[in-house]
LOSETOR-430959 format. One record per residue (C-alpha): z, x, y. Coordinates in steps of 0.02 Angstrom, whole numbers, plus 32768, in hexadecimal, padded with zeros to 4 digits. Layout:
<rs>
ZXY;...
</rs>
This chain:
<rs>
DB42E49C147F;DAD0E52714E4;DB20E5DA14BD;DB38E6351546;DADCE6F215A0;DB7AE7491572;DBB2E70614CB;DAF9E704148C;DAEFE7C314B0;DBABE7E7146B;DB69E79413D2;DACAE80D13C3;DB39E89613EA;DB94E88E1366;DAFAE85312F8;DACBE8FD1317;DB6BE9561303;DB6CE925124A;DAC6E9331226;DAD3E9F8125F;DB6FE9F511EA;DB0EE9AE115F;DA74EA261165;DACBEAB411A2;DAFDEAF110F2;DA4DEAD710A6;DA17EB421155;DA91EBE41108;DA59EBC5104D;D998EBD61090;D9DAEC7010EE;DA48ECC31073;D9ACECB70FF7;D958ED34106F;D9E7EDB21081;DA13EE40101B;DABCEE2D0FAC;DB0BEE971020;DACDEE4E10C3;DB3EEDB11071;DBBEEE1D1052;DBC8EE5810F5;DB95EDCD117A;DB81ED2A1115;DB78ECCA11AF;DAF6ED3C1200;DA35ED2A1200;D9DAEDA81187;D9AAEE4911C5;D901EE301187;D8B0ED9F111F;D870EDD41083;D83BED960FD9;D8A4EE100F7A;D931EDA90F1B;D8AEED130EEF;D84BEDA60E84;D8DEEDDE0E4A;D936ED2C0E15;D875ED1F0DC1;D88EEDB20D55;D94BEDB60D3F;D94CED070CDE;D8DCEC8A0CB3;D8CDEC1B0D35;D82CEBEC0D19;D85BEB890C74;D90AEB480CCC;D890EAEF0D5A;D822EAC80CCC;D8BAEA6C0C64;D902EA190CEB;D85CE9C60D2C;D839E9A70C70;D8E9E9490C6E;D912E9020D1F;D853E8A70D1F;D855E8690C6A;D90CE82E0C81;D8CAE7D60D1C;D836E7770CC5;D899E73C0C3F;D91AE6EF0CAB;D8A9E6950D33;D844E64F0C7E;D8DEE61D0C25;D953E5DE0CB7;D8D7E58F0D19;D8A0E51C0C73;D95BE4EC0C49;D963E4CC0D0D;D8DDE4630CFF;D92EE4000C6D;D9D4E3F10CA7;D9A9E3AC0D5E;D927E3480D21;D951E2E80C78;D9DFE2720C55;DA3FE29A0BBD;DAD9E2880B5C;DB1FE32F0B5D;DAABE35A0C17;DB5DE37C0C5F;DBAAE3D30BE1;DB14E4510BCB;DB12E4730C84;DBD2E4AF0C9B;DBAFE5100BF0;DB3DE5900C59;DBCAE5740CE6;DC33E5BB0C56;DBCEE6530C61;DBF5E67A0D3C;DCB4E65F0D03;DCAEE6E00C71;DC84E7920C9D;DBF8E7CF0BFF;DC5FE8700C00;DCE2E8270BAA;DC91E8170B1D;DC4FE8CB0B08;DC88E8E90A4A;DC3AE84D0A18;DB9AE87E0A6D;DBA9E9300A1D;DBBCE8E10986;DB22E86F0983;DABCE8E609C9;DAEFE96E092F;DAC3E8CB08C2;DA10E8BF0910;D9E7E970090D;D9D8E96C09D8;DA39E9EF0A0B;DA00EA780A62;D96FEA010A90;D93CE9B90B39;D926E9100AF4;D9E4E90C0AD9;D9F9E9180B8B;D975E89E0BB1;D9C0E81E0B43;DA6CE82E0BA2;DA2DE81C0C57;D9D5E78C0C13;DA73E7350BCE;DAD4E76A0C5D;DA62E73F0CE5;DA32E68D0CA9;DACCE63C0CE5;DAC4E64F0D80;DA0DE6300D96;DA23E57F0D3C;DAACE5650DCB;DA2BE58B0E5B;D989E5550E1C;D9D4E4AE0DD3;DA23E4740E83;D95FE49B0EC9;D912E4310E47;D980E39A0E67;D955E3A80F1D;D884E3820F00;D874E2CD0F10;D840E27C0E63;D7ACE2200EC0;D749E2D20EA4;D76BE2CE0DDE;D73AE2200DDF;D68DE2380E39;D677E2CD0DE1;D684E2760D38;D622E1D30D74;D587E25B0DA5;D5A7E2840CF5;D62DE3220CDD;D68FE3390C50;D734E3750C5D;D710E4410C55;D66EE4090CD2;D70AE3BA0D48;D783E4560D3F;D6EFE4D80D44;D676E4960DCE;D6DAE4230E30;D793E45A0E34;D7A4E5190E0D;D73DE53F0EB1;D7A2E4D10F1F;D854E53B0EE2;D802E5DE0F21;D89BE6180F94;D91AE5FB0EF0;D8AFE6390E75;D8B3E6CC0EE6;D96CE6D00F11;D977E6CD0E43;D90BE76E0E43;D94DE7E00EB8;DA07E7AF0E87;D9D4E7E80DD9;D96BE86B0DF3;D9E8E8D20E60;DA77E8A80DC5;DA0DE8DA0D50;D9B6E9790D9F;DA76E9A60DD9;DAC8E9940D40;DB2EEA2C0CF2;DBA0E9DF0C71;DB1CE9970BF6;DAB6EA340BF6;DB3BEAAB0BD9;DB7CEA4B0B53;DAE2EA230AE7;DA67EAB10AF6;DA7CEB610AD8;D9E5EBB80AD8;D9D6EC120B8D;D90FEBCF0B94;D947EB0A0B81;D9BAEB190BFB;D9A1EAAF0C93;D9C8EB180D4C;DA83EAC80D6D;DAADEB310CBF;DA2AEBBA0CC8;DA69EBE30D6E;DB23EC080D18;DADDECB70CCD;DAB8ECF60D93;DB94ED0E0D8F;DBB1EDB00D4E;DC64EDD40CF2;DC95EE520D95;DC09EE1D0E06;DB77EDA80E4E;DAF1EDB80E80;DAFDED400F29;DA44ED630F66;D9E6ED240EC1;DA7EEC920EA7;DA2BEC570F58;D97BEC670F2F;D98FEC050E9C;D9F1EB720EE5;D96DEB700F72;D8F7EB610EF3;D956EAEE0EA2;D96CEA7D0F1E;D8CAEA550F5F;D888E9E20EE0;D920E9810F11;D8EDE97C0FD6;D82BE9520F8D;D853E8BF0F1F;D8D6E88C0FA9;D845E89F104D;D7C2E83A0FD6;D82DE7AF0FB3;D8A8E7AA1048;D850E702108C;D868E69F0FF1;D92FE6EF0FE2;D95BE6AE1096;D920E60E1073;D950E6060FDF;DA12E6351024;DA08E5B910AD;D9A6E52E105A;DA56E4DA1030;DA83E4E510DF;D9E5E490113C;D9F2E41010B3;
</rs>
């Protein structure tokens, strides 16, 4: 059924609407990072008097940001890697090889999008005091990778059992093994999840708070979501650096999220067209 003039342009209207809503607080954090604390203070609505560099110098000498960007690409891209290896092989296995216990192992990494990871925080505290990893970035890795492969088995297994077994089986007659078969022939053609599976893990893992503020302590291993806690002063903050650094913070987030954006829509709608 044809949409109609009217109802086609209502529904860019308001297309708009929210997309102004969505970008318009990204819009003042930009802004406020140019303003002087008191210009905040003052008119936090308001456009800045005059731009200037001022609070990004001072956020650059105040703290060290420089190692917080530093440990949080460190963590976010290593965290990513491991996942997209390690899910996309037990993917692989699950959707593609008949088993005994096939069904069982699949709704044991369900098990892990019904349980939250927080919950168990002293057992993780504990193990990681066992392994001598705390205070270390590789503790943090190791959690994003346990909590992130869950739900990338969920997505990337539903893409593999879409691929029609005809291209494993002229793969392997042309000579593949099976590694030849995921790597060459399958992996490319699950492009839009593997990218879904990336940004949905880089953004949790590049956001998270909790983890880092629980297992390191030394201000230069800190990633930014806890570095960023010293900028609040006991009786006051420091609004104009606070800005600058989650502007800084933030665009890694809006790279990763431009480069890949293709592969995430499909990857979102892929169930749909199928």
């Amino acid at each position: 059924m044809k949409t109609s003039v009217g109802a086609r342009s209502l529904q860019y209207l308001f297309a708009y609407l929210f997309g102004l809503i969505a970008i318009y607080p990204i819009f003042l954090m930009i802004v406020s990072s140019f303003k002087t604390n008191a210009e905040i203070l003052a008119a936090p609505l308001s456009l800045p008097a005059s731009f200037g560099f001022e609070s990004y110098v001072s956020l650059w000498e105040s703290v060290p940001f420089a190692d917080f960007f530093w440990n949080s690409v460190f963590v976010s891209v290593v965290s990513v890697l491991l996942i997209l290896l390690f899910s996309a092989l037990a993917a692989f296995y699950l959707a593609r090889y008949s088993f005994k216990w096939n069904g069982l192992l699949y709704f044991f990494f369900l098990i892990g999008l019904m349980i939250p990871i927080k919950l168990g925080i002293v057992p993780l505290f504990l193990l990681m005091k066992q392994l001598g990893l705390l205070n270390s970035l590789w503790s943090l890795i190791l959690i994003n990778t346990a909590g992130g492969i869950p739900i990338s088995v969920f997505i990337l297994t539903g893409f593999f059992r879409t691929l029609p077994v005809q291209l494993e089986e002229a793969a392997r007659i042309d000579g593949c093994n099976d590694f030849q078969v995921f790597w060459r022939v399958l992996l490319p053609l699950i492009r839009p999840a593997l990218g879904t599976v990336m940004i949905i893990n880089f953004i949790q893992a590049w956001n998270d708070f909790f983890f880092p503020l629980i297992f390191i302590q030394e201000d230069v291993k800190k990633t930014i979501p806890a570095g960023m806690l010293s900028l609040f002063g006991e009786y006051e903050t420091d609004w104009s650096m606070l800005f600058a650094g989650l502007t800084l913070s933030a665009l890694p987030m809006i790279i990763v999220f431009l480069l890949a954006s293709k592969q995430f829509m499909e990857g979102l709608t892929a169930g749909a067209v199928k």
